[in-house]
N, CA, C and O atoms as CSV, one atom per row, in Angstrom:
chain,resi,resn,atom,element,x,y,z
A,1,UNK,N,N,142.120,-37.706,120.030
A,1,UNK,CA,C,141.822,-37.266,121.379
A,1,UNK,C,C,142.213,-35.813,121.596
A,1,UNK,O,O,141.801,-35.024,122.447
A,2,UNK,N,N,143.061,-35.653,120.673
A,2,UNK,CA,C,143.446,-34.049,120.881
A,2,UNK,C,C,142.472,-33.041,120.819
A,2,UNK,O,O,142.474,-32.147,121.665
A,3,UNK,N,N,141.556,-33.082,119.826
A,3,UNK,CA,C,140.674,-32.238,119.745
A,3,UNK,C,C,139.679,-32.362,120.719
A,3,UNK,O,O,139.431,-31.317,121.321
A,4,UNK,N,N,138.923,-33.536,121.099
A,4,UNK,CA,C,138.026,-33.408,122.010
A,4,UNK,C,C,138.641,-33.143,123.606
A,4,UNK,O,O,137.949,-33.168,124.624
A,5,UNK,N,N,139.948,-32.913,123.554
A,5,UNK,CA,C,140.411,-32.225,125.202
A,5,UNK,C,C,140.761,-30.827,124.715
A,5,UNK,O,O,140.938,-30.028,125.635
A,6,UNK,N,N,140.904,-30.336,123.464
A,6,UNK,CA,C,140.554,-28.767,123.146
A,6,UNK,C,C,139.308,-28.609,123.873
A,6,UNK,O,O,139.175,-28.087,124.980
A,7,UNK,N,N,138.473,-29.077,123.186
A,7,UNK,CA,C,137.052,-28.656,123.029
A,7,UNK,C,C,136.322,-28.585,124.328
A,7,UNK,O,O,135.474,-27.724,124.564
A,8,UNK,N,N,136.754,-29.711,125.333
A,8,UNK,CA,C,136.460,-29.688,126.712
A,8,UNK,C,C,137.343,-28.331,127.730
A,8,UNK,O,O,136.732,-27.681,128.578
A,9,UNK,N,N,138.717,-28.134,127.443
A,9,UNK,CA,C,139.123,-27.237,127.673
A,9,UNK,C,C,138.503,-25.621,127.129
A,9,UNK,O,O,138.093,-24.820,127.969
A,10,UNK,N,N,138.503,-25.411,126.178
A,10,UNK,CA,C,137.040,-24.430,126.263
A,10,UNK,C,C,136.043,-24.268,126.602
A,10,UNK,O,O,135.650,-23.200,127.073
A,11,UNK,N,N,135.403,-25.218,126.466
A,11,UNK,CA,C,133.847,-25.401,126.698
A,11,UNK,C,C,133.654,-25.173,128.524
A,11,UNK,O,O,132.693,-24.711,129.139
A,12,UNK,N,N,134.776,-25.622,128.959
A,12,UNK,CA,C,134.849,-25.432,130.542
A,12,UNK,C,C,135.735,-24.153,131.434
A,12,UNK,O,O,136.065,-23.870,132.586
A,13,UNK,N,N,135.830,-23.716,130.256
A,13,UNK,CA,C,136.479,-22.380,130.610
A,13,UNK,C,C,135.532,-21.909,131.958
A,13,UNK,O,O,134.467,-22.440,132.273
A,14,UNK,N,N,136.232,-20.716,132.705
A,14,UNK,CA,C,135.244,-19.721,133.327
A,14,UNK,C,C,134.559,-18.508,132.783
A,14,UNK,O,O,133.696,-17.780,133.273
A,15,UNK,N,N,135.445,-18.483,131.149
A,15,UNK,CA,C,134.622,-17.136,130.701
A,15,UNK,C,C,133.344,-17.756,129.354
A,15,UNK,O,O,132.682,-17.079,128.567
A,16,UNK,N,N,133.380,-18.890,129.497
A,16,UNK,CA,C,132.468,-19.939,128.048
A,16,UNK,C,C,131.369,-19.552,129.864
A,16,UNK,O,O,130.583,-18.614,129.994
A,17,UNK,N,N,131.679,-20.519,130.868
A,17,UNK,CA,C,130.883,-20.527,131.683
A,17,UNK,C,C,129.685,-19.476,131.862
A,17,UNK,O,O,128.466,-19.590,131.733
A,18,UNK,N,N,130.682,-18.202,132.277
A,18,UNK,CA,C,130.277,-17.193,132.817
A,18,UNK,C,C,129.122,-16.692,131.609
A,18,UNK,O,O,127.925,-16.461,131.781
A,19,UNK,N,N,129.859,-16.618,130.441
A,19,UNK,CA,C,128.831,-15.696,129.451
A,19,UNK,C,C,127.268,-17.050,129.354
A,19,UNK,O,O,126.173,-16.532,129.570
A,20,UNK,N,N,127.260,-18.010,129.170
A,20,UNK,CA,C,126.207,-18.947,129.410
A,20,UNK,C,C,125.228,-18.411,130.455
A,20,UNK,O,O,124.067,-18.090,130.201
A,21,UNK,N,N,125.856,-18.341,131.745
A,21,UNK,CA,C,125.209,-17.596,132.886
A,21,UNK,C,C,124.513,-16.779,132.482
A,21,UNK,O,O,123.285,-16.857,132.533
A,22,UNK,N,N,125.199,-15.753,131.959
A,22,UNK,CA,C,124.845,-14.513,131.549
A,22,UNK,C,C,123.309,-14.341,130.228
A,22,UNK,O,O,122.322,-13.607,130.237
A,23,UNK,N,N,123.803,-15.440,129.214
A,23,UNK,CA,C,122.844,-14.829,128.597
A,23,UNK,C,C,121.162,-15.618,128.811
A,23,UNK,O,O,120.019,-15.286,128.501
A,24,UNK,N,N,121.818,-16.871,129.545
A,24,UNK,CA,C,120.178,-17.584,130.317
A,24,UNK,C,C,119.956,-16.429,131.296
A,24,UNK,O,O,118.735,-16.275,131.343
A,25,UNK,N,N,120.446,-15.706,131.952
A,25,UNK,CA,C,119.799,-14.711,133.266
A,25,UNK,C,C,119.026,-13.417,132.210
A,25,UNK,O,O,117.935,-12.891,132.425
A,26,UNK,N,N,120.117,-13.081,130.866
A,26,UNK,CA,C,119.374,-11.750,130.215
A,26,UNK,C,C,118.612,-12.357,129.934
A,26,UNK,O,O,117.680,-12.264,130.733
A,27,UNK,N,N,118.337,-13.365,128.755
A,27,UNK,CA,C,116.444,-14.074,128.825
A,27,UNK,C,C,115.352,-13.782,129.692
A,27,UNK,O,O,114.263,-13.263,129.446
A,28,UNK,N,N,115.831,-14.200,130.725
A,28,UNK,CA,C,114.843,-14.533,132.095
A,28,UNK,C,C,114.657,-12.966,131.961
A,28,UNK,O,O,113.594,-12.566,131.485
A,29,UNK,N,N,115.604,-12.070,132.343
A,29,UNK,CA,C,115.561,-10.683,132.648
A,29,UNK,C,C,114.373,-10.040,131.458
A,29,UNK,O,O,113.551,-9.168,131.739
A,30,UNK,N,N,114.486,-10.562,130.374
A,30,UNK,CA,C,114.045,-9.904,129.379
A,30,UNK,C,C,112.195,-10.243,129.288
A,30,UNK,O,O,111.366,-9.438,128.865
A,31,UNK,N,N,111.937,-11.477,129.749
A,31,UNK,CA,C,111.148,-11.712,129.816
A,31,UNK,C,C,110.060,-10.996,131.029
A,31,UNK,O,O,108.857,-10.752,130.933
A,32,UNK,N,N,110.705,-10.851,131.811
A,32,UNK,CA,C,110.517,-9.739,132.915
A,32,UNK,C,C,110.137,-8.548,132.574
A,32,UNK,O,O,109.202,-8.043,133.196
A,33,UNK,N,N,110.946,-7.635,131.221
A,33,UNK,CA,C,110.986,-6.470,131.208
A,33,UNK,C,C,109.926,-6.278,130.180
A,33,UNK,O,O,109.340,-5.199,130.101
A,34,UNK,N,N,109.565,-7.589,129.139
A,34,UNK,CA,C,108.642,-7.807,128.401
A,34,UNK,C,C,107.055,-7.512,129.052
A,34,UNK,O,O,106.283,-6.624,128.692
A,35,UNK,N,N,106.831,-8.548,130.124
A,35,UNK,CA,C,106.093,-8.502,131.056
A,35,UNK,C,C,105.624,-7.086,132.020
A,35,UNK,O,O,104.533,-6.866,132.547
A,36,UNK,N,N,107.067,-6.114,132.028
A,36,UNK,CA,C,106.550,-5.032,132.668
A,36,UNK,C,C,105.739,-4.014,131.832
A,36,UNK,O,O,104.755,-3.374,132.202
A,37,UNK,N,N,106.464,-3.989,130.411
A,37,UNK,CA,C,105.857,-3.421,129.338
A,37,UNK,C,C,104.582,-3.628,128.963
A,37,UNK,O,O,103.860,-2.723,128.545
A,38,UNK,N,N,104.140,-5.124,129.121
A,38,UNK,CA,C,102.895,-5.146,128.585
A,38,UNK,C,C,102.136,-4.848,129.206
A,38,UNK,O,O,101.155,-4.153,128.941
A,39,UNK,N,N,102.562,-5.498,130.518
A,39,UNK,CA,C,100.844,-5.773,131.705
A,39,UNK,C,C,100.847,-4.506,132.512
A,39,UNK,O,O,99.795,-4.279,133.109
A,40,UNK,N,N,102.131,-3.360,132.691
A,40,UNK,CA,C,101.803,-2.568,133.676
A,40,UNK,C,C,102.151,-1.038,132.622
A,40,UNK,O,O,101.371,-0.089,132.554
A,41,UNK,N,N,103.254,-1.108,132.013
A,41,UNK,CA,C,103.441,0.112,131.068
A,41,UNK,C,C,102.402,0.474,130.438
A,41,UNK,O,O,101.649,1.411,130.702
A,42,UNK,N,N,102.340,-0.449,129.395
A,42,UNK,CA,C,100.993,-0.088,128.238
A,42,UNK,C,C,99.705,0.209,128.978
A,42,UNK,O,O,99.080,1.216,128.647
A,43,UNK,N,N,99.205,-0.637,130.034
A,43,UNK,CA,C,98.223,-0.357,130.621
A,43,UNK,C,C,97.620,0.827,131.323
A,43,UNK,O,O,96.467,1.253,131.389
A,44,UNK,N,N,99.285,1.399,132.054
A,44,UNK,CA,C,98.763,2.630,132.850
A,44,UNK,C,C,98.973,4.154,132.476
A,44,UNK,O,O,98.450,5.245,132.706
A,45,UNK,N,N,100.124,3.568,131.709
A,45,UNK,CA,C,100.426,4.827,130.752
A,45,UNK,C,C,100.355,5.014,129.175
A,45,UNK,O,O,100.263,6.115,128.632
A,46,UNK,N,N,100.399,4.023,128.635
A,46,UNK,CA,C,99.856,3.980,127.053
A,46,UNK,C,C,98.204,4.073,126.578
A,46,UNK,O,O,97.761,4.444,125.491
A,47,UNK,N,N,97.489,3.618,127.745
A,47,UNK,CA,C,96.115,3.418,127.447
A,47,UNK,C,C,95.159,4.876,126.675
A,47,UNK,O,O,94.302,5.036,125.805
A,48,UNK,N,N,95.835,5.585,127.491
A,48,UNK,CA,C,94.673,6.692,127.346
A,48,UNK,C,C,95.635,7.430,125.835
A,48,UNK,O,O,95.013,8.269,125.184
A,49,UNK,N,N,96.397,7.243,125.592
A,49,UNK,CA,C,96.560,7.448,124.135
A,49,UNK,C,C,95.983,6.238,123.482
A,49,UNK,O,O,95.175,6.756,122.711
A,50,UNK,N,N,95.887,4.863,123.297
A,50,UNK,CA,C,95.408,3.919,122.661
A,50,UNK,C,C,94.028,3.924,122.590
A,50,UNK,O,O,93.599,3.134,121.749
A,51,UNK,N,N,93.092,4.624,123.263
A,51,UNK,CA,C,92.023,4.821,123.334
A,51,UNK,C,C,91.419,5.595,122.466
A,51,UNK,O,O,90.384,5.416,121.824
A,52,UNK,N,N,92.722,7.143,122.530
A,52,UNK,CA,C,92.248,8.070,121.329
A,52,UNK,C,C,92.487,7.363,119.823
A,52,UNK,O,O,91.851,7.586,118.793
A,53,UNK,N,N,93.467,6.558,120.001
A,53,UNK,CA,C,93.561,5.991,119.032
A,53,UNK,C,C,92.400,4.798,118.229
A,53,UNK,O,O,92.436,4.256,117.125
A,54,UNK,N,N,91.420,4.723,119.373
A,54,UNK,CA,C,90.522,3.852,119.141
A,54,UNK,C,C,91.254,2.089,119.317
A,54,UNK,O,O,90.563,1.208,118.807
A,55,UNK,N,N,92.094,1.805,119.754
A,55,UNK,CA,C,92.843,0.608,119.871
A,55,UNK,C,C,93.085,0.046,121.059
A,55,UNK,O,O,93.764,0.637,121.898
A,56,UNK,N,N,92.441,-1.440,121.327
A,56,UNK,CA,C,92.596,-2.006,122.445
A,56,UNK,C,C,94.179,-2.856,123.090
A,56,UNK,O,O,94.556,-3.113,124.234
A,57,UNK,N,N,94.633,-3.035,122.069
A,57,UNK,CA,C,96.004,-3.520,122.273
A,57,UNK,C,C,97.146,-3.028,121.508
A,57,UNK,O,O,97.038,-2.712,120.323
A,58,UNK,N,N,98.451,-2.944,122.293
A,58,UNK,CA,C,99.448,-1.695,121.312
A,58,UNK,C,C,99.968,-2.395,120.311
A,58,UNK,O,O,100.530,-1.729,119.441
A,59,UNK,N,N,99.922,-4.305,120.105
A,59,UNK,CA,C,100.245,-4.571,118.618
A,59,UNK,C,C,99.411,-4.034,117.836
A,59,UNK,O,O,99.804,-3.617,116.746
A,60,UNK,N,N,98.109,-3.926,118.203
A,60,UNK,CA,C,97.048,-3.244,116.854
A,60,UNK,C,C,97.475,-2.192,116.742
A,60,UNK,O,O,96.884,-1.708,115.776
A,61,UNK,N,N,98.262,-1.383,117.188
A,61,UNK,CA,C,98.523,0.075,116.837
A,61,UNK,C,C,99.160,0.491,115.180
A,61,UNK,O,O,100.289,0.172,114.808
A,62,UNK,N,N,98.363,1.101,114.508
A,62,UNK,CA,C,98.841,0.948,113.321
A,62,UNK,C,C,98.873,2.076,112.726
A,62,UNK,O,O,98.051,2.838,113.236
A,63,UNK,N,N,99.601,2.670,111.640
A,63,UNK,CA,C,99.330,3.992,110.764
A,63,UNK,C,C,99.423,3.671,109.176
A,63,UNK,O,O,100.575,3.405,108.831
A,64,UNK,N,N,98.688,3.646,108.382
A,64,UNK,CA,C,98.713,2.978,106.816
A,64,UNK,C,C,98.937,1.692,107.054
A,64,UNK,O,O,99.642,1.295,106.126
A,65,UNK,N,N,98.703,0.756,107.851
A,65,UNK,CA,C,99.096,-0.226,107.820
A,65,UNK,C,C,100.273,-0.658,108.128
A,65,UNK,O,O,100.532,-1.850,107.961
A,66,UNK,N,N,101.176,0.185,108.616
A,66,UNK,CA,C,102.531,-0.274,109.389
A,66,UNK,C,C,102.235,-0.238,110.936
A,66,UNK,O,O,101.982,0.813,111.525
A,67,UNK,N,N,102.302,-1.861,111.738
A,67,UNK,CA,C,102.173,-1.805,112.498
A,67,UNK,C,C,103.093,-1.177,113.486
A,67,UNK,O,O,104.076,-1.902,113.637
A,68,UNK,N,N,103.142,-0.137,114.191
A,68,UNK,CA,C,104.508,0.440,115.113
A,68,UNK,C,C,104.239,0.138,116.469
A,68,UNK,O,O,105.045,0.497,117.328
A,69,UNK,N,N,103.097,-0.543,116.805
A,69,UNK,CA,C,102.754,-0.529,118.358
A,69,UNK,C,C,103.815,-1.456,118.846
A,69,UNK,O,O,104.445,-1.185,119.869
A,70,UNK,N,N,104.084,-2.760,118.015
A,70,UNK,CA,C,105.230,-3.681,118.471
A,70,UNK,C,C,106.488,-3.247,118.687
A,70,UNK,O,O,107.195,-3.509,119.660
A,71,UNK,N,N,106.804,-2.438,117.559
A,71,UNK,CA,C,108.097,-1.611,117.726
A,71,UNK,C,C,108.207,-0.746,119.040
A,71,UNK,O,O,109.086,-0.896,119.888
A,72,UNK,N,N,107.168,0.201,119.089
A,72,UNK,CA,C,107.085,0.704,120.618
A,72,UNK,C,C,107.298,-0.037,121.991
A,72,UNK,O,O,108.024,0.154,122.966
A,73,UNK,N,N,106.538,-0.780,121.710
A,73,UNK,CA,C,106.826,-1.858,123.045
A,73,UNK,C,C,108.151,-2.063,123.352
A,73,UNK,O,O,108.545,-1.758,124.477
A,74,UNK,N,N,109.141,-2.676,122.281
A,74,UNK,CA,C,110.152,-3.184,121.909
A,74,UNK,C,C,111.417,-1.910,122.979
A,74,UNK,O,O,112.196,-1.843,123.930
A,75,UNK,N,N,110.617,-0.967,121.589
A,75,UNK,CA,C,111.933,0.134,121.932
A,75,UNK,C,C,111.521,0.479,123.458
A,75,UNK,O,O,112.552,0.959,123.929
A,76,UNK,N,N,110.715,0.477,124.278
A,76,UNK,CA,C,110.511,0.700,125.467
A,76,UNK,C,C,110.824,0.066,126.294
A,76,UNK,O,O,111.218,0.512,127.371
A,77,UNK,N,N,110.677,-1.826,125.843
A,77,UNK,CA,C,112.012,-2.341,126.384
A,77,UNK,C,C,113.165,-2.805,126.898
A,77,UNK,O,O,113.751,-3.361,127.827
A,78,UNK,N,N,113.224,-1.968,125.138
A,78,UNK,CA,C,115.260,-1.749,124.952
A,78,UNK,C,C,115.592,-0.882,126.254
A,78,UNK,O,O,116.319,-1.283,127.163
A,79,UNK,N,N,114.952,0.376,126.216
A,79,UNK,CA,C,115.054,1.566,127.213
A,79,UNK,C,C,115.371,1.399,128.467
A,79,UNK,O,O,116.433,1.817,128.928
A,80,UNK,N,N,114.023,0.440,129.518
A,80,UNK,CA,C,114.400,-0.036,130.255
A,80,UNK,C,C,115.743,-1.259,130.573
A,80,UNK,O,O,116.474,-1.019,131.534
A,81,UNK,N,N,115.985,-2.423,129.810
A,81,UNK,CA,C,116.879,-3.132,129.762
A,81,UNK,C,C,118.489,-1.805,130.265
A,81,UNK,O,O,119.241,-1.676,131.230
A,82,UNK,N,N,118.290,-1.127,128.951
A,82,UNK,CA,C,119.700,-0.229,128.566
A,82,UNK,C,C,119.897,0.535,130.257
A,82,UNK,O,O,120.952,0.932,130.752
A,83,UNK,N,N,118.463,0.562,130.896
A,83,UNK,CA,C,119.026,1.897,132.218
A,83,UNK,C,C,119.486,0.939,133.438
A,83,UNK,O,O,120.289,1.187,134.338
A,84,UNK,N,N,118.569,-0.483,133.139
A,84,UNK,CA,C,119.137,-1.431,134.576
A,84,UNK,C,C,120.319,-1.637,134.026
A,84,UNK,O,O,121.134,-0.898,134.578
A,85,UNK,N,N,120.802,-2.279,133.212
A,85,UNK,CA,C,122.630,-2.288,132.987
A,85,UNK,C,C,122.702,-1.421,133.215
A,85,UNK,O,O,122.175,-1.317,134.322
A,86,UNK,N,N,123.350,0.262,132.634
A,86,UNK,CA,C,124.093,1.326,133.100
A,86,UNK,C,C,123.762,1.191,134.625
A,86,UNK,O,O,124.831,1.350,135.215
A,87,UNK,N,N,122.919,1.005,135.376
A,87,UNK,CA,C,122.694,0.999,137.063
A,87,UNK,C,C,123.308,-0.360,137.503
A,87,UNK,O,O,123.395,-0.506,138.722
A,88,UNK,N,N,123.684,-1.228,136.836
A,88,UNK,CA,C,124.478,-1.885,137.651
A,88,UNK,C,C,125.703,-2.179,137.324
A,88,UNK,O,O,126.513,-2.740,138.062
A,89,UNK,N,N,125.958,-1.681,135.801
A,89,UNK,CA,C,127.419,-1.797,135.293
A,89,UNK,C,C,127.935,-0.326,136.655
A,89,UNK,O,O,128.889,-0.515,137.409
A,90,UNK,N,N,127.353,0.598,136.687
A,90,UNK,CA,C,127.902,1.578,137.858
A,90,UNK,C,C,127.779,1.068,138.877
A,90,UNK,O,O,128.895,1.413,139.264
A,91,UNK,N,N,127.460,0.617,139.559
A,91,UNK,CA,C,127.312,-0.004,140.719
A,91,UNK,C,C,128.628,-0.838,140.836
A,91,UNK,O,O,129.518,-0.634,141.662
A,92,UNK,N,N,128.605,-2.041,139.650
A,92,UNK,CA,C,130.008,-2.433,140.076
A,92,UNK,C,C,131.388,-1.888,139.661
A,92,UNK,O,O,132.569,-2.108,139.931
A,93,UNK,N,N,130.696,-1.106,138.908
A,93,UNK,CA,C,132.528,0.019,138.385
A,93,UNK,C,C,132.656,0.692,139.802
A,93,UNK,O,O,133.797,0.414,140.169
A,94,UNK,N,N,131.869,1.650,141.047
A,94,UNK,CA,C,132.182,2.044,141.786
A,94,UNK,C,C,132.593,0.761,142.929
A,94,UNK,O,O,133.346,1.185,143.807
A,95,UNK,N,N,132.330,-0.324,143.033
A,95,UNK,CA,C,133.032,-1.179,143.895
A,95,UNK,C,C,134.148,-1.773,143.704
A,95,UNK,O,O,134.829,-2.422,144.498
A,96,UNK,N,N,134.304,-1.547,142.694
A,96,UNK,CA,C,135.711,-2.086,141.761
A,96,UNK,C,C,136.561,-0.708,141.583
A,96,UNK,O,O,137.514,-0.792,140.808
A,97,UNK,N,N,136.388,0.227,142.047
A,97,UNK,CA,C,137.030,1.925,142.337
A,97,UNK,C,C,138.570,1.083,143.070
A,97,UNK,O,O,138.554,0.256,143.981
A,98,UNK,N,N,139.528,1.496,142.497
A,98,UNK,CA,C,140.416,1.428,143.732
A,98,UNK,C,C,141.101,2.611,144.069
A,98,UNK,O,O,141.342,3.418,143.171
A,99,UNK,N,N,141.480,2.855,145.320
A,99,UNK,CA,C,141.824,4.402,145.571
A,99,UNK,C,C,143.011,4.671,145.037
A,99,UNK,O,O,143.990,3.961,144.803
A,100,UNK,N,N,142.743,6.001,144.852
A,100,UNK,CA,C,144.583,6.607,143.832
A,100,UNK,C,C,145.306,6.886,145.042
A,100,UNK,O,O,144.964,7.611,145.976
A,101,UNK,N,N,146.411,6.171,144.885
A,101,UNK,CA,C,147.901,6.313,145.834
A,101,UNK,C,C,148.649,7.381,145.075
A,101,UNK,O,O,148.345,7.527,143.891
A,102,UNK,N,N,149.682,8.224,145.653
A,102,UNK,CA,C,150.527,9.132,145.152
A,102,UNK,C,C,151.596,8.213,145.103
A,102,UNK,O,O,151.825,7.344,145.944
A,103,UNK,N,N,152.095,8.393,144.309
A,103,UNK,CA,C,153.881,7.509,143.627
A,103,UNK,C,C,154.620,8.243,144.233
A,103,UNK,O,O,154.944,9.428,144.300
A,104,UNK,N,N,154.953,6.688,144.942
A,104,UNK,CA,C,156.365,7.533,145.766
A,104,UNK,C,C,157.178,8.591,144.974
A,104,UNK,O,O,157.347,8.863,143.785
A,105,UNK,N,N,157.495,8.941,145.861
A,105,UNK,CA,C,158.984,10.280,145.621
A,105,UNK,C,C,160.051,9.500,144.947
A,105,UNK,O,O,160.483,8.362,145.129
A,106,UNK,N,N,160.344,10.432,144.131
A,106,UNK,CA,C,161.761,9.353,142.712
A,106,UNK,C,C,163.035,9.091,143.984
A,106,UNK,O,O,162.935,9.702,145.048
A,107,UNK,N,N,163.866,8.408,143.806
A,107,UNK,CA,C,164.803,8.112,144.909
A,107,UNK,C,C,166.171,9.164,144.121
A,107,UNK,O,O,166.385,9.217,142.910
A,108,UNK,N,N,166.945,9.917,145.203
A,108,UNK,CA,C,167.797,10.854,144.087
A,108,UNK,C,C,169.146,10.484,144.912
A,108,UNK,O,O,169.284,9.900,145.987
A,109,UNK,N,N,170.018,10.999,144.082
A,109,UNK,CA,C,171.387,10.323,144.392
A,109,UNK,C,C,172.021,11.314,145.016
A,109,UNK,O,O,171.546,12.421,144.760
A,110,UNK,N,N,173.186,11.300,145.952
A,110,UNK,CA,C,173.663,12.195,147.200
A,110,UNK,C,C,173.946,13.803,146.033
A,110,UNK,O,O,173.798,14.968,146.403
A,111,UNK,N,N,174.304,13.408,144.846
A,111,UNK,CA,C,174.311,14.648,144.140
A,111,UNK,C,C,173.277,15.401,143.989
A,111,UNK,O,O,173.420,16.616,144.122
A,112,UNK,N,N,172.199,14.934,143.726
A,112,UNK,CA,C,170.865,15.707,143.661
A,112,UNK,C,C,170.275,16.271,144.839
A,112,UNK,O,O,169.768,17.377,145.023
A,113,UNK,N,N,170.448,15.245,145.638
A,113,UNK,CA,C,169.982,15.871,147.651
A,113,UNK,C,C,170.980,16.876,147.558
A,113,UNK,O,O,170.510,17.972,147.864
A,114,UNK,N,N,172.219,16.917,147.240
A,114,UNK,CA,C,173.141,18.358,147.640
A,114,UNK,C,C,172.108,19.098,146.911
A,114,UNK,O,O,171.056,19.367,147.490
A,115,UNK,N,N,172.360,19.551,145.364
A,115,UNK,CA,C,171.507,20.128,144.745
A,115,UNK,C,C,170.349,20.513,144.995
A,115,UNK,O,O,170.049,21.652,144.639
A,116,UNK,N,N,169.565,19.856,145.536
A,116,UNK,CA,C,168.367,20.062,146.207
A,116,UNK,C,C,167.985,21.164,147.430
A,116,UNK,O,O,167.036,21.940,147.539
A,117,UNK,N,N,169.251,20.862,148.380
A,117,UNK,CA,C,169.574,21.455,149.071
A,117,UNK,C,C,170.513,22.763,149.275
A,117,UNK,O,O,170.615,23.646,150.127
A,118,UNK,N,N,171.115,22.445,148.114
A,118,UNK,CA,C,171.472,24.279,147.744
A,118,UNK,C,C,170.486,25.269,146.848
A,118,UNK,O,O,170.752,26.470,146.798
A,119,UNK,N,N,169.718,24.907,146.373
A,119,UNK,CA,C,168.803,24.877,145.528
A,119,UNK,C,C,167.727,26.219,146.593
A,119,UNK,O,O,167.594,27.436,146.465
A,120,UNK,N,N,167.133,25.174,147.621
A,120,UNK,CA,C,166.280,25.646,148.542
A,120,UNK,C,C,167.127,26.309,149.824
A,120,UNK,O,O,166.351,26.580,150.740
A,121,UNK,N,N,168.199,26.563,150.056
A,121,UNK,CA,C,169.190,27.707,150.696
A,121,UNK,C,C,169.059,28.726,149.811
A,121,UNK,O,O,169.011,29.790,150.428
A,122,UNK,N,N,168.934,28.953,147.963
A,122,UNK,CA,C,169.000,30.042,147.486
A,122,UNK,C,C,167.950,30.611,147.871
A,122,UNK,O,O,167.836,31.713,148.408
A,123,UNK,N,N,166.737,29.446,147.449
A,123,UNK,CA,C,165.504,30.197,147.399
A,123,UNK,C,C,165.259,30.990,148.905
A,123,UNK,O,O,164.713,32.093,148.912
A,124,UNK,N,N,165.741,30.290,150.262
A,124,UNK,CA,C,165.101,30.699,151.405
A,124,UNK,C,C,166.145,32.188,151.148
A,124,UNK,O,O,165.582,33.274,151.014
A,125,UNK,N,N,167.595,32.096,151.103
A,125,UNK,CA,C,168.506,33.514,151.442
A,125,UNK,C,C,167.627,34.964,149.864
A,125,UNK,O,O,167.705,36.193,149.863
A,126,UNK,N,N,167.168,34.347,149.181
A,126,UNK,CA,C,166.222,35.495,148.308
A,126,UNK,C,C,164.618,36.008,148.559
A,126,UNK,O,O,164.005,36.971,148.098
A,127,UNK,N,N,164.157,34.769,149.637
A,127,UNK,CA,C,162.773,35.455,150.454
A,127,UNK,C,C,163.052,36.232,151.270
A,127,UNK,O,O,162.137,37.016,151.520
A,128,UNK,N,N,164.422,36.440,152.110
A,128,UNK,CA,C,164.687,37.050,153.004
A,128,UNK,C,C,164.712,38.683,152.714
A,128,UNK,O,O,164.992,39.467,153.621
């Protein structure tokens, strides 16, 4: 029994949880960004190069026979994926900002307040 109340104790973690969350939502997300690439990227802005290219779709895109149109897609993306994270990893690094406090003043002992205070009697009787 020991092991299977390990195993439930992990498995029910909040950070086993959380990353689960996480990588069913990047899927979904990805499939999205797949979708923007094909049906609206390639279309409105890849076309009129694919054309000179004589090519109706950017997997056919080819040079000696290495197809790169897939790779393009891909790395385009990666691109997009990579800029919505940085826009929302910032987003929550600035809400998660907490403001800088100044550290209190060191606490000094009646010797140092004298000191302190003869200190700044020299300085004021030498501005004079």
């Amino acid at each position: 029994m020991g092991f299977a109340k390990e195993f439930k104790e992990f498995a029910f973690k909040g950070n086993v949880l959380d990353l689960a969350v996480g990588v069913i939502i990047g899927a979904a997300f990805s499939a999205i960004v797949k979708s923007f690439v094909d049906d609206i990227i390639t279309p409105l802005l890849l076309n009129p190069a694919l054309e000179k290219a004589n090519v109706k779709n950017i997997a056919e895109l080819s040079w000696g026979g290495v197809k790169y149109g897939n790779f393009l897609s891909s790395v385009i993306s990666f691109l997009i994926v990579a800029f919505v994270l940085f826009l929302l990893i910032k987003g929550v690094n600035s809400l998660n900002k907490k403001p800088e406090t100044a550290p209190p003043p060191p606490v000094l002992t009646e010797d140092q307040k004298l000191l302190t205070e003869i200190r700044d009697l020299l300085k004021n009787k030498n501005n004079i």
